[in-house]
C-alpha positions, 0 to 999 in steps of 0.5 A: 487466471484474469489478464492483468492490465495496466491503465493510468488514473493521473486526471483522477482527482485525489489520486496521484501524488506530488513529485517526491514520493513517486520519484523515490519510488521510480528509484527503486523499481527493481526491487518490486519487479517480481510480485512476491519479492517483498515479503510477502507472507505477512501481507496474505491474511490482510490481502486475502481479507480485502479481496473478500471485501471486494467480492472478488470472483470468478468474472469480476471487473477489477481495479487496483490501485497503487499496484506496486509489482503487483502481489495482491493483482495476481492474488485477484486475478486467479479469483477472477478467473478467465472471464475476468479483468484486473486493470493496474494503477500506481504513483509511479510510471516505472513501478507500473512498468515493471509487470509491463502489463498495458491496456484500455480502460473499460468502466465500469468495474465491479470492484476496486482495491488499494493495498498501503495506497491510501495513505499515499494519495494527496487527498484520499477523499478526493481519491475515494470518490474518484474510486467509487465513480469508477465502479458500477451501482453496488460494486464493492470497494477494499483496502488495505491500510497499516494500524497503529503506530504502537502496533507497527514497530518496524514501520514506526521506529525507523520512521521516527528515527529517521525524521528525528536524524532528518531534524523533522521529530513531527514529520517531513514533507511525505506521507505519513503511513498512519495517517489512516491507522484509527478504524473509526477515522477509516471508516468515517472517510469511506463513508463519507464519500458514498460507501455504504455498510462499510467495515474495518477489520485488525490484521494482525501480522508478522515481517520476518526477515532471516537477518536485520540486514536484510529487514534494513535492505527491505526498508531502504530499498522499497519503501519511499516515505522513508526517504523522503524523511531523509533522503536529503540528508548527508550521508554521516547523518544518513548512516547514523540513522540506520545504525540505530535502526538496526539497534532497535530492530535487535530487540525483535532478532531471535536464532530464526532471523528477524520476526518483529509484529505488525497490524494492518487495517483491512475496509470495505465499503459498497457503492450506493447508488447515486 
């Protein structure tokens, strides 16, 4: 299996997000300090797919971007096989940490990948090309991105139930999940910063849980958008949002846990020569 290795992008244009949203993620690194831990079965379709986007391989020079604990950068690693190299970046320095891999950075790479990252960047194109200037001439770019919101419920729900308690019914001051969520949007974006043949595939997918408490862990522990949706809130207004939450989440309850459906949008694109 590749090394897998840690390098920071913070000087890349586009790529590192404002303070809030790395900062509620720095709270919560415990939670994605072992790859795998955050159910991950619905993420192995889509994250297979990009790999094949990226033609990961035995030998190739991988980046990843918006790491996270890592899931999909050991997926990588196994297809790059000894003789290749995945190195590791994220928003946030504590989330980057807990794999506790580090290392130099080598260009260029012949493939790069961001699962759920894009959405995160404070200007994706501005991170889209600061990607591909990191990839050599004919090296393949993939992602991963959340569909719809009417496909999504157990992001979108709670999302809107929170903005709506948090007096923000149009959205707060954080990313917006589904900001990409339209394929011929993504692929528009991908284009236009220099990817050619690009391609946006439908995932669909399904977040099980064994309960609705733990489906409400997963959402208050692990994903930073939300709180910073209402984070600030006080904490009457905090719990009457999750106590509806839960309500929504029932509808999806069944005597098999929580099973409540998904899609993501998987792209891929290939560096044109300059």
């Amino acid at each position: 299996m590749a090394a897998a290795r840690r390098i920071r992008l913070a000087g890349a244009a586009g790529l590192v997000n404002g303070p809030s949203p790395a900062g509620n993620w720095n709270k919560t690194p415990d939670t994605w300090s072992q790859p795998g831990s955050v159910n991950a079965p619905c993420f192995e379709i889509a994250t297979s797919l990009m790999l094949d986007f990226a033609a990961v391989r035995d030998g190739t020079r991988v980046l990843d971007i918006a790491t996270a604990a890592g899931e999909q950068t050991i997926a990588a690693a196994r297809r790059a096989g000894a003789r290749g190299h995945v190195h590791t970046t994220d928003l946030s320095p504590a989330m980057i940490d807990a794999p506790l891999w580090a290392a130099d950075h080598p260009k260029p790479f012949d493939a790069a990948i961001c699962r759920l990252g894009l959405t995160l960047m404070p200007d994706p194109a501005a991170g889209l090309r600061s990607i591909r200037a990191c990839l050599r001439p004919g090296g393949r770019f993939a992602a991963v991105v959340h569909g719809p919101a009417a496909a999504n419920p157990f992001i979108a729900q709670p999302l809107e139930i929170l903005r709506r308690h948090a007096g923000q019914p149009d959205g707060g001051p954080g990313p917006d999940p589904f900001d990409l969520s339209d394929p011929a949007d993504l692929a528009g974006l991908i284009e236009s910063c220099g990817f050619a043949d690009v391609i946006v595939l439908p995932v669909p997918t399904v977040w099980r849980f064994p309960t609705i408490a733990a489906g409400i862990a997963m959402l208050q522990a692990t994903l930073g958008q939300y709180h910073v949706s209402a984070g600030d809130q006080p904490p009457e207004v905090q719990a009457a949002a999750w106590a509806e939450i839960a309500d929504a989440l029932h509808r999806h309850a069944g005597p098999r846990g929580l099973a409540v459906p998904g899609e993501f949008l998987v792209a891929g694109g290939i560096n044109q020569p300059h």
